[in-house]
Every structure is written in C-alpha cells, then in structure tokens.
C-alpha positions, 0 to 999 in steps of 0.5 A, spaced: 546 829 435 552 824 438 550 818 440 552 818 448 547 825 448 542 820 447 544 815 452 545 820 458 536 822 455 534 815 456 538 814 461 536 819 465 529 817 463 530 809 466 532 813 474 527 818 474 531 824 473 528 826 467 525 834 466 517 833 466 519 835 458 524 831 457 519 826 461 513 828 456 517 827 450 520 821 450 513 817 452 510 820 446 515 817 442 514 811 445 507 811 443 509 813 437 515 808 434 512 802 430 518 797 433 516 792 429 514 794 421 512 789 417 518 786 412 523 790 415 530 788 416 534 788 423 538 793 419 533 798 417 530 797 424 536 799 428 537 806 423 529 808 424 531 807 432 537 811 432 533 816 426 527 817 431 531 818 437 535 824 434 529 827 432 526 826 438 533 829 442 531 836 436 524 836 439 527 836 446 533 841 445 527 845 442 522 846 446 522 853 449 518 856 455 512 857 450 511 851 448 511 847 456 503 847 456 502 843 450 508 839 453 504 839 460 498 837 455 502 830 452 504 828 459 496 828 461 494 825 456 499 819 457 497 818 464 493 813 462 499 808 459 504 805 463 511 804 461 516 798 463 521 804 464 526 799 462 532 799 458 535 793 455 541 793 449 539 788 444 545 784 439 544 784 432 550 782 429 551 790 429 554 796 433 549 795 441 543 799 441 539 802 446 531 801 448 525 802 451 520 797 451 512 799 454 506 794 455 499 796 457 496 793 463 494 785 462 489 781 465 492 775 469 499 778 469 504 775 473 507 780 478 515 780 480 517 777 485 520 780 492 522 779 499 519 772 501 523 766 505 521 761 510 526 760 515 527 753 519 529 753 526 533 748 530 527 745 533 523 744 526 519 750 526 518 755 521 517 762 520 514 764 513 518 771 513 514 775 509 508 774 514 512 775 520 511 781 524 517 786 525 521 784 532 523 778 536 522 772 532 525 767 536 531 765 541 535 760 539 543 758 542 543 765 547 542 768 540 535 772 538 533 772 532 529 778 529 525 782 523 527 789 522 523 794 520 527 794 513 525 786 513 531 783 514 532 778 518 538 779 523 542 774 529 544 779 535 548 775 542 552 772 545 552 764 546 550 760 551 552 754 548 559 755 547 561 751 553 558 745 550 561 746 543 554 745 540 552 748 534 545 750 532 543 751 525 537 755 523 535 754 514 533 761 510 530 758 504 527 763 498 521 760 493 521 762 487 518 769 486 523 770 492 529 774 496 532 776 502 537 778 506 540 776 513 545 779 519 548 772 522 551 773 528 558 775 527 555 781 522 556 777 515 551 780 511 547 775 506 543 776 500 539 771 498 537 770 492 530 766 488 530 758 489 536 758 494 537 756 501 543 757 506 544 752 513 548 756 517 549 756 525 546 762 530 552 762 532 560 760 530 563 756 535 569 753 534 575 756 529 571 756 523 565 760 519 561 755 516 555 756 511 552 751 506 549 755 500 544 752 495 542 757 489 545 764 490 548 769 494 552 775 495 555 776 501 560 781 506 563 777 510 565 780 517 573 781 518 574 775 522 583 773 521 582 767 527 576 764 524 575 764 517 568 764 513 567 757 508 562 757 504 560 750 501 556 749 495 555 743 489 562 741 490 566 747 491 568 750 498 570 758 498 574 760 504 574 768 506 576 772 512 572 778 510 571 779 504 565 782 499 563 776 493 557 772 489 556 765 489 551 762 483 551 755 484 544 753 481 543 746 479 540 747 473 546 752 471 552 749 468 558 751 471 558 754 479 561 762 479 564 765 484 565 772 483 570 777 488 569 785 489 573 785 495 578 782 498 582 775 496 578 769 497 580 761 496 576 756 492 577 748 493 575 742 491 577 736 491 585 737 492 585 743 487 584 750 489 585 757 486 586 764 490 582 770 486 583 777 486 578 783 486 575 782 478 576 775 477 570 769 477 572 762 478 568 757 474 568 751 477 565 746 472 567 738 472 571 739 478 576 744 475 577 750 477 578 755 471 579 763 473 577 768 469 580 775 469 576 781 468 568 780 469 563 784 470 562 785 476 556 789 475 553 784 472 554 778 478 550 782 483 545 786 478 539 781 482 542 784 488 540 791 485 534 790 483 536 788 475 537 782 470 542 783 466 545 779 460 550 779 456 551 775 450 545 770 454 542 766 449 534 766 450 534 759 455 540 763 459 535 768 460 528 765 461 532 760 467 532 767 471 525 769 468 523 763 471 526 763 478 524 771 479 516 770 476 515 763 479 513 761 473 515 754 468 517 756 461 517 751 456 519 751 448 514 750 442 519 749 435 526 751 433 529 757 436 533 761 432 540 762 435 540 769 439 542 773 444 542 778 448 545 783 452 543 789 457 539 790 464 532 790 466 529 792 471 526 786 476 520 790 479 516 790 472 510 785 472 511 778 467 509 781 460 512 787 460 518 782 461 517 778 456 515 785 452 521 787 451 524 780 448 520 782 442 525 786 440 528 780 438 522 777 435 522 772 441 514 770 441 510 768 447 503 765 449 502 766 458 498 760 459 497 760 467 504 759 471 506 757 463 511 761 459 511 758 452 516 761 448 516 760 441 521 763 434 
C-alpha cells in the first residue's frame, strides 16, 4: 500500500471523516502498537511504524459487509479509551513519518486554553471577557462596545468626539491559557493570541489607524487607502492599507515576524524598512529587517485554526508555545539531546496528551502542579 493512501486513512481519521470501519480499526491499532519497544532503534521503530500501518490498511481494505459486526463490537469496546486524535510528523534524520498519539484520562491534568481577555476601558474599568454576558458591554467615544453571540467582541458607530480630535483607547489582553477576537470600529478584525495585549482606539480619528501590539496577532485589516492601518510592536512598525497578516512578536522570541497572506505591507525601524509581498516573513532581529521569501503560511497562523504547528522547532521552541497556551511554567532537569520536531497538533487536547505525544522523541516529563519539568 502507497504511502499517500495511508496519509489520506489517518488524515481523514484526525477530521472526523473516517467510516465507523476505518474508525474502529485504526483505534485498535492504536492499542495495540508498542511505540516504545525496549532497545529499538529509531530506524527500526520508524519500519515497525510503517509495517503496522500497511497492515492495517490490508484489514481495512478487507473488511466486507460480513465482517461490520465484529467491527461494531471493537468500536464499543474502545469507547472506554480516549484518543488525543492528533497527528504530528517527527524528524529522525530519516524520510517524515506520520503519527497518532493517545493518552488515557489523568488525574489533575491541565486543560487547553480558550477565548479568555480582559479588556481595559478609557476610564480604568475592566471587563473579564469570558464572564461578560452577549450584548452591550459598554459605550465609549460615540462607539458601542458589545459581545456577540459567537464571543467576539466587536466596535459599531459613528464618533462623537471627532470634532475634538481626541482619542480614546481601550486595552484587550489575553492571560495565558487564552485568545480572542475583536471587530475595531473600522471593521479590522483581530485575533489575538495567548499572553498578548493590543491598545488601539474605539475610533480612528485623524489620518492614520494606529494599534500597539504585544505578543501575537492576526489581522484583516479593513480597506481604507486614506488612512493606512500601523501596527507597532518591540521596535518595528507595519504599515497596511488592507491587508490579511501575522505579527509574532513575543519577548521572549528571538527575532519579531511579520508574516503576509494578503496584500503588501511596509516594515520599518529605525530608518530602514522593507515592502513584503503575499508569501514573504520579514524578521526583525537587532534592528535589521531580513525577508524571507517562500514561508509557510499555514504554519504562521496554525494558532489562529486551533493548531500547533512546528517545523524543525527545538524542544524549548515547542514548550515556550506549550507554556503560553496551558498557563503552565516549564523547567529543564539535566542535558537535552539536540531534537526537533515538525508537524501540527491540535490545540484543543488536555496538557498530558500534549506532552504524550513528545514521547515519540523520548522527550520525558513529570506534571508537578502548574510545572512541566522536561527532562532527556
């Protein structure tokens, strides 16, 4: 069996798609493939993988009418098992391989974060988002500021401070273990990610969109040629008339990118700036711009859809997205070998199965509280 037939099983498999058959099967051979055999080589691991895989596609393939009741009888059986249903691609210094990982339920496990923000008012007030109730939330500068009924938070009106050209700011900041979305008044929509905050104005008065970016965003910026959109953030500013990109600039990352889908956008610091195009990531590191050309784009905004996705990530790139998302501290115990990882998880499984799924690496961990310790 060709390896893409495999891919498309297992993929379906990860999107719900898979037949109450297939679905059955591929559970079984999940409780049934030791991983982790004791003295086996990567190499060797990587070929039982792949062995048990084609087998399993045999069984699926030769599975008939006659044979669904017993197939019926495995499903219920496996009910009493839950399965990360996540699929990730681990390097070994071989040809990428495809995984499923599963993890039984643990006690005091730690559950992935969600929509969560605390939003700062011009006058002080805050308003914990989560607990806020679909509706009027508050009217600020002409603008009323509500929740809607999917929890996003959106800005609608006309100002009636324009005449007296003040601004007036509102703050969104996410915790750790959180994310949300907002409609600023001039229809730009905002994603914003975990441990980050935006300061942007109810309304844009003036002849400029100005926000302030800490951490992580995505943004589709609203067409507006009059009044270009800038976004600033640890020393570089982008400037956009309407455009779809990705801002990461988190302190304790080491370079600032700015990843464009859409549109054509400027970045600048200090004197110097570069105009990217759809495809291209600047890196703003030192106060150089560098632009790379051909990036993922799928892997920039894979938290906006609800995934973690690495490619070539070291095991301290991984757990500093691992922290952020399950409010968690992580610490080292000894020498970690060099190893990387590449593929995408789902950001909707509980902390554990997360952590799980490093084992493929023999990445080890012991859950102490609200601390990872990560050890070889």
């Amino acid at each position: 069996m060709q390896l893409k037939e495999i891919e498309y099983l297992l993929e379906k498999y990860n999107k719900g798609k898979a037949t109450l058959a297939e679905k059955a099967l591929i559970e079984s051979w999940y409780l049934t493939y030791n991983n982790d055999a004791p003295g086996a080589s990567h190499q060797q691991l990587e070929e039982d993988q792949e062995d048990s895989l084609n087998k399993l596609l045999f069984r699926i393939n030769s599975t008939s009418k006659k044979s669904y009741a017993r197939v019926f009888a495995i499903a219920a059986s496996l009910l009493v098992f839950i399965t990360a249903g996540a699929l990730i691609f681990m390097h070994h210094q071989f040809p990428k391989q495809h995984f499923f990982a599963f993890a039984k339920p643990v006690k005091n496990d730690i559950a992935p974060g969600g929509n969560k923000a605390i939003l700062t008012l011009a006058n002080g007030n805050t308003l914990v988002l989560a607990d806020a109730k679909n509706g009027k939330l508050a009217s600020q500068g002409g603008v009323v500021i509500s929740k809607t009924a999917d929890g996003q938070v959106k800005y609608a009106g006309s100002s009636q401070n324009a005449l007296s050209n003040t601004l007036v700011y509102n703050t969104a900041t996410t915790p750790k273990g959180g994310q949300y979305q907002f409609i600023l008044s001039d229809g730009t929509k905002v994603w914003l990610n975990s441990a980050s905050s935006i300061k942007y104005p109810v309304s844009f008065i003036g002849n400029e969109r100005r926000v302030e970016l800490s951490g992580e965003a995505y943004f589709e910026v609203a067409h507006n040629a009059a009044k270009p959109f800038r976004v600033v953030s640890n020393g570089q500013t982008v400037e956009v008339l309407g455009t779809h990109f990705n801002i990461n600039a988190y302190a304790d990352e080491n370079e600032v990118k700015t990843t464009l889908l859409q549109g054509s956008v400027k970045v600048s610091s200090a004197g110097s700036s570069s105009v990217i195009k759809p495809g291209e990531q600047a890196q703003f590191n030192n106060g150089k711009i560098n632009v790379v050309s051909g990036v993922d784009l799928d892997a920039a905004v894979a938290w906006k859809n609800g995934l973690f996705y690495f490619e070539d990530s070291s095991i301290q790139e991984v757990m500093r997205q691992f922290a952020r998302w399950y409010d968690v501290d992580v610490k080292y115990d000894g020498e970690l070998p060099s190893r990387h990882f590449s593929g995408e998880i789902p950001r909707n499984i509980n902390a554990t199965q997360m952590l799980d799924i490093l084992n493929f690496k023999k990445i080890h961990y012991k859950l102490q509280g609200k601390t990872i310790v990560v050890m070889p």
